[in-house]
Short mmCIF file of the C-alpha atoms (twelve columns), coordinates in Angstrom:
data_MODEL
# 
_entry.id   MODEL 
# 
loop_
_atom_site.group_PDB 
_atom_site.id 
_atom_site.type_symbol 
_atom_site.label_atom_id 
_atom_site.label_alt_id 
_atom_site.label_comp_id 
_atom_site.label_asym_id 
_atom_site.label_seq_id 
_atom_site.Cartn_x 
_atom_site.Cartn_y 
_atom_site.Cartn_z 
_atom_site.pdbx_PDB_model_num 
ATOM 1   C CA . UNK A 1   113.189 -22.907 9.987  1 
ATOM 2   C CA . UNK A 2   109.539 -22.448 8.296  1 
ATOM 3   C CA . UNK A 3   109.361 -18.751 7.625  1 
ATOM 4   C CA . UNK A 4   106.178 -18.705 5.846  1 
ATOM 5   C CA . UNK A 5   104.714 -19.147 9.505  1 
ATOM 6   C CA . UNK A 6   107.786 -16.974 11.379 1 
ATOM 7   C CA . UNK A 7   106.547 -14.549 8.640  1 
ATOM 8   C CA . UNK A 8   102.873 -14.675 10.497 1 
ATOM 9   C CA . UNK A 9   104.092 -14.971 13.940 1 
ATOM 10  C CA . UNK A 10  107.100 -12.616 14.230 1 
ATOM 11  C CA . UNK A 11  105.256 -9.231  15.248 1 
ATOM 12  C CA . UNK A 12  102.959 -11.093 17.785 1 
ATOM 13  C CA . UNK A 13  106.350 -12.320 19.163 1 
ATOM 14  C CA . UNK A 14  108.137 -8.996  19.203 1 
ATOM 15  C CA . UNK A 15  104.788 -6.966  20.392 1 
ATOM 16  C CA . UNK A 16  105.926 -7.698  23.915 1 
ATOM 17  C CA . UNK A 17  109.331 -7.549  23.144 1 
ATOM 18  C CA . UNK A 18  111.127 -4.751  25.185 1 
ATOM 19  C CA . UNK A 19  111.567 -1.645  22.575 1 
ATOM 20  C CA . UNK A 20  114.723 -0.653  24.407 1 
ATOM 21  C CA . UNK A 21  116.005 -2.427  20.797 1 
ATOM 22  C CA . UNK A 22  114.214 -0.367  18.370 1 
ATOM 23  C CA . UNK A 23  115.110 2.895   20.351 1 
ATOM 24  C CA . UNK A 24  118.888 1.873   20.208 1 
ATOM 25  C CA . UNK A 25  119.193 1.078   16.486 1 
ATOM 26  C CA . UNK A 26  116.856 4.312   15.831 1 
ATOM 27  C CA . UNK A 27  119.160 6.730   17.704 1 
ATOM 28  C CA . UNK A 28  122.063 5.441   16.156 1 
ATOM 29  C CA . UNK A 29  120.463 5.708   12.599 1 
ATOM 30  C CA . UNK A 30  119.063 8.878   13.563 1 
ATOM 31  C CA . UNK A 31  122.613 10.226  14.405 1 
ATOM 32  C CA . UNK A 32  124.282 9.712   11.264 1 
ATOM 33  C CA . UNK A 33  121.431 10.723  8.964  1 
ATOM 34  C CA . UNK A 34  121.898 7.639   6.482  1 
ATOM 35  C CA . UNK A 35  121.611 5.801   4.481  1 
ATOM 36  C CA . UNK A 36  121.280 2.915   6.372  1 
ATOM 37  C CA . UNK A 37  122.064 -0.825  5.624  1 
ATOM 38  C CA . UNK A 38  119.879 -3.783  8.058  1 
ATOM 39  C CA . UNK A 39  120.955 -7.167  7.427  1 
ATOM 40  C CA . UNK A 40  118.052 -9.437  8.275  1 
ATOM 41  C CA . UNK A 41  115.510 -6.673  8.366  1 
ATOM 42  C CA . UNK A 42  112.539 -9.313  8.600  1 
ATOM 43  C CA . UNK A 43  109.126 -7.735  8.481  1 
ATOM 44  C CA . UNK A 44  110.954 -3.976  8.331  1 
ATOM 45  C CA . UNK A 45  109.799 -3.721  12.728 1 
ATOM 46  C CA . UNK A 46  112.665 -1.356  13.096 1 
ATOM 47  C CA . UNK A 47  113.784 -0.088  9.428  1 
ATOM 48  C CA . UNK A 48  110.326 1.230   8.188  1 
ATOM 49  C CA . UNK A 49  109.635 4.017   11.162 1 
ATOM 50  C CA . UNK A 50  112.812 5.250   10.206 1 
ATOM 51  C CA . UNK A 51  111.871 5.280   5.928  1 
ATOM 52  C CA . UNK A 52  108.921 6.713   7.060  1 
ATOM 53  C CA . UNK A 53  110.580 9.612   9.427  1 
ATOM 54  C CA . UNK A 54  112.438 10.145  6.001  1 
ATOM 55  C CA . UNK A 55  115.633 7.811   5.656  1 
ATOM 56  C CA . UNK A 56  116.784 5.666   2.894  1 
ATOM 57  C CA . UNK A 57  116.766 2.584   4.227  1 
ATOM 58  C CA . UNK A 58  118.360 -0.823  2.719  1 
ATOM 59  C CA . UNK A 59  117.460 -4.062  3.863  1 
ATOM 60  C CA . UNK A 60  118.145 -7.676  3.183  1 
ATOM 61  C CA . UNK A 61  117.109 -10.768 4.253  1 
ATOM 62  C CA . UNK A 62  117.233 -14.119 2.698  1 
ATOM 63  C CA . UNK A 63  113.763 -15.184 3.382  1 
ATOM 64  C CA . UNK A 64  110.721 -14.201 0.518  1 
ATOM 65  C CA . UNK A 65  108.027 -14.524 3.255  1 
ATOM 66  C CA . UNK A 66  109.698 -12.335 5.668  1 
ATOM 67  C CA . UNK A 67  110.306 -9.643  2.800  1 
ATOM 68  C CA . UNK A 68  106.692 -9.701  1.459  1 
ATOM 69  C CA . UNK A 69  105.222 -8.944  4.803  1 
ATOM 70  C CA . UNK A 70  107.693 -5.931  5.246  1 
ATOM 71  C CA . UNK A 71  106.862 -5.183  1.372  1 
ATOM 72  C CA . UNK A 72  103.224 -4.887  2.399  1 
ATOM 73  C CA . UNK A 73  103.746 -3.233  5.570  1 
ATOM 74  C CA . UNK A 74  105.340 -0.597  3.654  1 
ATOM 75  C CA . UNK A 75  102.407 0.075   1.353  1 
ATOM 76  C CA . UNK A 76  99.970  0.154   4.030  1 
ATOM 77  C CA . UNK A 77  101.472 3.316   5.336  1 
ATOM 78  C CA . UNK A 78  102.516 4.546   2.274  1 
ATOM 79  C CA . UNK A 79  104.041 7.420   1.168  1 
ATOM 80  C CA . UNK A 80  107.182 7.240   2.445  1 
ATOM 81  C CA . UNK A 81  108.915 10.451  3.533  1 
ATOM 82  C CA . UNK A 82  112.321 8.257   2.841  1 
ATOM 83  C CA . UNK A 83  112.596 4.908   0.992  1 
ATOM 84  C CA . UNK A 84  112.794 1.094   1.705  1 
ATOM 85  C CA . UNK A 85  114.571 -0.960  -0.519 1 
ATOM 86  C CA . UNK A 86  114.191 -4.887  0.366  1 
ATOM 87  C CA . UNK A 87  116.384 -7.103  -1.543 1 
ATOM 88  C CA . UNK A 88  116.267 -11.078 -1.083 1 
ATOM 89  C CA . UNK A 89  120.135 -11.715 -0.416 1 
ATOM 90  C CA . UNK A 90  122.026 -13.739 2.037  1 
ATOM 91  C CA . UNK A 91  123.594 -12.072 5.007  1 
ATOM 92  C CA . UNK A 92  126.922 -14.383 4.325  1 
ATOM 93  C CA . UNK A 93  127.584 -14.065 0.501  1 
ATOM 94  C CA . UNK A 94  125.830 -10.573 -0.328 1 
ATOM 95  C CA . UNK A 95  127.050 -7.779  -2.624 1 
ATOM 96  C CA . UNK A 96  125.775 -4.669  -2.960 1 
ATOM 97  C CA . UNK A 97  128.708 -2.713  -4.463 1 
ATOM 98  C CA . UNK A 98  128.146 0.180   -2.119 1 
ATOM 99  C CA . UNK A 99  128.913 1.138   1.366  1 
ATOM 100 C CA . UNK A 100 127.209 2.921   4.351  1 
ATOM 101 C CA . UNK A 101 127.782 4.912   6.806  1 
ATOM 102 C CA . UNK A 102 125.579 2.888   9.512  1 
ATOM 103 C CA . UNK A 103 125.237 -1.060  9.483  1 
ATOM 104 C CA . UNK A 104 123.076 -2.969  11.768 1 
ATOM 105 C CA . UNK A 105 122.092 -6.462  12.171 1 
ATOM 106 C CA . UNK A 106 119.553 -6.710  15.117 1 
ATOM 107 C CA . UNK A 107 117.152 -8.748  16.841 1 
ATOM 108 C CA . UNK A 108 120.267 -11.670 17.118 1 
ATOM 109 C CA . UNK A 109 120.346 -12.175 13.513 1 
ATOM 110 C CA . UNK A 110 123.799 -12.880 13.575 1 
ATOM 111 C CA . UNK A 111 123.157 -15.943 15.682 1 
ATOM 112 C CA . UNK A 112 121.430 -17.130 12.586 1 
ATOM 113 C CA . UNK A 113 124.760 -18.144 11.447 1 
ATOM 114 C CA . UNK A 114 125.194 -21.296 12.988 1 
ATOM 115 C CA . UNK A 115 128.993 -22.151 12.639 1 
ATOM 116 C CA . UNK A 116 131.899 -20.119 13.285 1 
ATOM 117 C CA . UNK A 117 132.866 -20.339 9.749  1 
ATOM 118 C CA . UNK A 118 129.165 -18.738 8.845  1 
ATOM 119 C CA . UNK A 119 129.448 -15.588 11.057 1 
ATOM 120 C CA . UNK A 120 132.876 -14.528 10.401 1 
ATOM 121 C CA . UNK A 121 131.497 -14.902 6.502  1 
ATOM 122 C CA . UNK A 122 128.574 -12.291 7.596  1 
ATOM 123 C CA . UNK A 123 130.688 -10.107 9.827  1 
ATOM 124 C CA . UNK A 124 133.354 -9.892  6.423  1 
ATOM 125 C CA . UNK A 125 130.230 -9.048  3.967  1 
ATOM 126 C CA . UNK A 126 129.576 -6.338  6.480  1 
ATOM 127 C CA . UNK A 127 132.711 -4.829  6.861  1 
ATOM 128 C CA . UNK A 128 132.710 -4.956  2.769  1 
ATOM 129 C CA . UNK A 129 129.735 -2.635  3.316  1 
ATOM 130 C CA . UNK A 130 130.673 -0.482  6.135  1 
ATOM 131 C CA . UNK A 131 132.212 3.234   5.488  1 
ATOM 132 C CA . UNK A 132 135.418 3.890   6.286  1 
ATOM 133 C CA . UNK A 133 134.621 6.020   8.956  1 
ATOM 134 C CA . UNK A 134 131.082 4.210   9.391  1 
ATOM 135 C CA . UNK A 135 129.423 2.393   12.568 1 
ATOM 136 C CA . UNK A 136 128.341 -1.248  12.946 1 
ATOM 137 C CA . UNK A 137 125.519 -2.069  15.541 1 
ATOM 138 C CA . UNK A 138 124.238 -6.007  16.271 1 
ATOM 139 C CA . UNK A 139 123.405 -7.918  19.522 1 
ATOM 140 C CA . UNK A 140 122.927 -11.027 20.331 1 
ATOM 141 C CA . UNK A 141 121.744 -13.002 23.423 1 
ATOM 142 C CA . UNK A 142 124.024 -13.567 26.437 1 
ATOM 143 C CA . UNK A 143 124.353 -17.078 26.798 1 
ATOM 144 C CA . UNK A 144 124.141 -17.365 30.864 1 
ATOM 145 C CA . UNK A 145 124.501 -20.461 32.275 1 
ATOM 146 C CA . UNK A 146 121.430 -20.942 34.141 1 
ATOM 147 C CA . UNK A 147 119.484 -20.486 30.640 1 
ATOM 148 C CA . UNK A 148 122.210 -23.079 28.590 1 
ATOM 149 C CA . UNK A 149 120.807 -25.896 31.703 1 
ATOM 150 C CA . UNK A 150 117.325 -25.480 30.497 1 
ATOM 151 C CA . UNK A 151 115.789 -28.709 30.449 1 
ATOM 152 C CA . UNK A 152 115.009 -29.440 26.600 1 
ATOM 153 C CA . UNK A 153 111.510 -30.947 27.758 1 
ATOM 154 C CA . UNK A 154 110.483 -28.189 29.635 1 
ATOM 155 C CA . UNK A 155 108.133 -25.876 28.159 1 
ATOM 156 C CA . UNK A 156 108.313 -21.845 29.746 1 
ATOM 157 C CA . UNK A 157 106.258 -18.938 29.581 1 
ATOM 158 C CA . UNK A 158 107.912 -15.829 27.559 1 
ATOM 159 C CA . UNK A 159 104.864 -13.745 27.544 1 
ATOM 160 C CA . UNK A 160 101.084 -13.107 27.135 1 
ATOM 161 C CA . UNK A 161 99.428  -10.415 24.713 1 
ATOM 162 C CA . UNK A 162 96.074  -9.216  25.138 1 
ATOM 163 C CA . UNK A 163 93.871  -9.279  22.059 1 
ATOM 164 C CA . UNK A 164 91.072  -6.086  21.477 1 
ATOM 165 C CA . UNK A 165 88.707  -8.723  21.634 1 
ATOM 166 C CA . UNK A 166 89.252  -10.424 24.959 1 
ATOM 167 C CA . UNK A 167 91.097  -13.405 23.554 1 
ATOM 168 C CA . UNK A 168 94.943  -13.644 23.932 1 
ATOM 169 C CA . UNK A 169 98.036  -15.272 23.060 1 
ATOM 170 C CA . UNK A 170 100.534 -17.212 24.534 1 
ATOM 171 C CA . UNK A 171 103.917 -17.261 23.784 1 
ATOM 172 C CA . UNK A 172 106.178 -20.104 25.080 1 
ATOM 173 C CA . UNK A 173 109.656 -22.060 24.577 1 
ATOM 174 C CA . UNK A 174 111.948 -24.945 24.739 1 
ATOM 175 C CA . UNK A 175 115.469 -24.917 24.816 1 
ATOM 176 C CA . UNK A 176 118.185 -27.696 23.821 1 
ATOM 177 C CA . UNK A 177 121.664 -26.024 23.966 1 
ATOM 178 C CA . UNK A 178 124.813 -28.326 22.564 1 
ATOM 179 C CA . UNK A 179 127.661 -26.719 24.703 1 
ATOM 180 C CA . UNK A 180 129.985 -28.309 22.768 1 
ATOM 181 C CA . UNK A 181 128.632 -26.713 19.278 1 
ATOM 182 C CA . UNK A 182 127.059 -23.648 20.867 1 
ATOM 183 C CA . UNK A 183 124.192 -24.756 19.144 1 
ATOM 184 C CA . UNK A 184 120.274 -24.204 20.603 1 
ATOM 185 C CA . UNK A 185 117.769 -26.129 18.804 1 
ATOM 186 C CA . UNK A 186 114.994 -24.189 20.082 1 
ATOM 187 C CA . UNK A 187 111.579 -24.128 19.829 1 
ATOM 188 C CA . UNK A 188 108.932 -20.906 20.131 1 
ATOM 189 C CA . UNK A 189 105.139 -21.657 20.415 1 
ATOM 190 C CA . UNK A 190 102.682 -19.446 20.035 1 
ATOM 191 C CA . UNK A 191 99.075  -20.005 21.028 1 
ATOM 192 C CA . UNK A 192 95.881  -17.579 20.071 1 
ATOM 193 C CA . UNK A 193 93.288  -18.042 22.837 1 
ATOM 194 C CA . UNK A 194 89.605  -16.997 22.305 1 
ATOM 195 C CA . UNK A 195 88.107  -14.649 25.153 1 
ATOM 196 C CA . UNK A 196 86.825  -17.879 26.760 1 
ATOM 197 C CA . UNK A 197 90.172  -19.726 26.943 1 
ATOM 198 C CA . UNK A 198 89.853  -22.020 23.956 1 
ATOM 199 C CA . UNK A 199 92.696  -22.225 21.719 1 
ATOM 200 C CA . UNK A 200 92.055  -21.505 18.284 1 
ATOM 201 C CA . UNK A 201 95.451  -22.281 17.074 1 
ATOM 202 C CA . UNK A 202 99.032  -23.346 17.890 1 
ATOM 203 C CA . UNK A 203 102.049 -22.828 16.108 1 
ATOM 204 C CA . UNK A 204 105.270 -24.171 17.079 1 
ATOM 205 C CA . UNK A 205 108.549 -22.625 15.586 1 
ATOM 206 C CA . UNK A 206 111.899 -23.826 14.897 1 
ATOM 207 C CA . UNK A 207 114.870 -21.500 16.073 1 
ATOM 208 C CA . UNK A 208 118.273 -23.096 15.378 1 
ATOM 209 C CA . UNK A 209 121.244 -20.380 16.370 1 
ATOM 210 C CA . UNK A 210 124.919 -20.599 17.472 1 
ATOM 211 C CA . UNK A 211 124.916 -18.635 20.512 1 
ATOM 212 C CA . UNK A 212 128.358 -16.439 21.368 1 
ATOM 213 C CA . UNK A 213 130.212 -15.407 24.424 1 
ATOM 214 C CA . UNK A 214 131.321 -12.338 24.813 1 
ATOM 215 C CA . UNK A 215 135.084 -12.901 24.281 1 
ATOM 216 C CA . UNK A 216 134.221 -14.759 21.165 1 
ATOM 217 C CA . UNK A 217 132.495 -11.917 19.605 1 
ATOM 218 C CA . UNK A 218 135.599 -9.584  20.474 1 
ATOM 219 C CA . UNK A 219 137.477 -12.472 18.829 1 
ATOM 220 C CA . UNK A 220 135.693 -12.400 15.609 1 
ATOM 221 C CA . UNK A 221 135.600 -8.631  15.277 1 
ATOM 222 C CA . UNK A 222 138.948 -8.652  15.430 1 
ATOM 223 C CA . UNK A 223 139.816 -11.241 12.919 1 
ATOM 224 C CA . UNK A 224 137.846 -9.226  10.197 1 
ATOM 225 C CA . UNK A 225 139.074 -6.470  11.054 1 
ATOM 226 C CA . UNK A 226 136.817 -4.451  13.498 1 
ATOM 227 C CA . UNK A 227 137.328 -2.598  16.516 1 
ATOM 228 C CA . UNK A 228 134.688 -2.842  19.133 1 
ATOM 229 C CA . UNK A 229 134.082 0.450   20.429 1 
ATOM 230 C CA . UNK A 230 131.355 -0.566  23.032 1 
ATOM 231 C CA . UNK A 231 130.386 -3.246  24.444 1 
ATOM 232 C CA . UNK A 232 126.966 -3.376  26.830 1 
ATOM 233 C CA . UNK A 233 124.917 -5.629  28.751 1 
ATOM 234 C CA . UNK A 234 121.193 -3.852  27.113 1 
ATOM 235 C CA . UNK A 235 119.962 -1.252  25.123 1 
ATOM 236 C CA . UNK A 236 120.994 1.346   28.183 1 
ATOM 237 C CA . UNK A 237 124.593 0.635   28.318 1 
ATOM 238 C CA . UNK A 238 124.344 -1.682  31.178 1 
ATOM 239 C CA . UNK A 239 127.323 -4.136  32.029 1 
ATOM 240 C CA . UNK A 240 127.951 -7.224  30.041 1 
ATOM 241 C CA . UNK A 241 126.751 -10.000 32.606 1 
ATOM 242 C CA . UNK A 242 124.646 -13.225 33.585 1 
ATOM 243 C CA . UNK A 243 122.200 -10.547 35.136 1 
ATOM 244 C CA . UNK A 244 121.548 -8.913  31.884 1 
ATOM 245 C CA . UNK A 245 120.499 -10.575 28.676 1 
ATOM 246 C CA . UNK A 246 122.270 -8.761  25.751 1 
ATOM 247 C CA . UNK A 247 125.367 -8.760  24.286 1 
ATOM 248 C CA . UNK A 248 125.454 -5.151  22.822 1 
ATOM 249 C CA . UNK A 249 127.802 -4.089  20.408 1 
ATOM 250 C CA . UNK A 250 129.025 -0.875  18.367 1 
ATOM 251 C CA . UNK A 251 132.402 -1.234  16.227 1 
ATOM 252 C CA . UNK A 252 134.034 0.445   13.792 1 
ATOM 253 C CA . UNK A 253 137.160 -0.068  11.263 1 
ATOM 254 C CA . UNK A 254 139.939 -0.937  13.528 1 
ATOM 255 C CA . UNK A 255 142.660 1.706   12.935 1 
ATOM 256 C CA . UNK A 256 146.382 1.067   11.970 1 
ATOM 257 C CA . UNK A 257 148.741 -1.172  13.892 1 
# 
């Protein structure tokens, strides 16, 4: 994946995105009062309202590009009421030698991961991270089976954004879903129109992620030692279906046998 142009093209993407996300993770921060651990917090979308409402905020991601934009989205409203500390680590190997009360890993980061081996590695770092008494938060995509028949070749709409100045752009994909691996090779493409309809630019980005059903996930909580303590179909606690398009979950240290 080329994240020195998902670095450029990940807020256009997510500016239509619904923020039922964003409002989830928030409250839940919110709730506990911090500090707060992200893993993959990208270009800081949800962690740096929160640093700047007055939370210390920890996030890592692997990727520089990703972290610089976040880095610099962070000065430009700085001072902080809180703090934002980005460190470059990887979500299935990292060690920070402290825990927290509150980990999330949103926006389907945890599809990332892209072998069974890989996630339980992440889900273990986190647990390594997680209070005692502390809550995990992630979600991930429900894998429905009229999206895994998507034809690989065929290119669909996922949104258009207005620009101020009367141009646009539009954001599309392609799917190519292994069933066997649980693998989509996908591909995002953005295009920025002018206000007359020419394009000025096209960008097409790779998305490679290991997509989970829901049993699975309750599997691999439970082999590292988490409870799931809810499990919803969206941000508003909807049911865990082919009509939604979440998989929603909130765990916690499973208790003693």
């Amino acid at each position: 994946m080329d994240y020195v142009a998902w670095a450029e093209w990940y807020d256009i993407f997510y500016a239509a995105a619904d923020p039922g996300d964003a409002e989830f993770y928030h409250e839940l921060c919110r709730a506990s009062g911090g500090p707060i651990l992200e893993i993959g917090i990208g270009t800081g979308r949800i962690a740096l309202p929160l640093a700047q409402e007055g939370m210390e905020i920890v996030g890592i991601d692997l990727y520089e590009p990703m972290l610089k934009v976040a880095q610099q989205r962070a000065l430009d409203v700085a001072p902080l009421d809180g703090s934002l500390e980005l460190i470059q680590a990887d979500m299935r190997t990292f060690d920070l030698k402290r825990k927290f009360p509150v980990v999330t890993i949103p926006a389907r980061t945890l599809l990332l991961a892209t072998s069974e081996k890989e996630q339980v590695q992440t889900l273990c770092c986190t647990v390594q991270h997680l209070d005692q008494d502390g809550t995990l938060a992630f979600n991930l995509f429900y894998p429905d089976p009229e999206m895994l028949a998507d034809d690989p070749d065929e290119e669909f709409l996922l949104e258009v954004i207005e620009k101020p100045d009367g141009g646009r752009y539009v954001l599309t994909a392609r799917n190519r879903f292994d069933l066997e691996s649980q693998i989509n090779h996908g591909v995002q493409i953005a295009e920025e129109l002018d206000p007359d309809g020419e394009v000025l630019r096209r960008q097409e980005l790779e998305v490679v992620v290991r997509y989970l059903y829901p049993d699975q996930v309750l599997a691999l909580c439970d082999l590292v030692g988490l409870e799931v303590i809810d499990m919803w179909g969206d941000f508003e606690g909807g049911e865990v279906d082919e009509k939604n398009d979440e998989i929603v979950v909130v765990a916690r240290h499973a208790g003693p046998a």
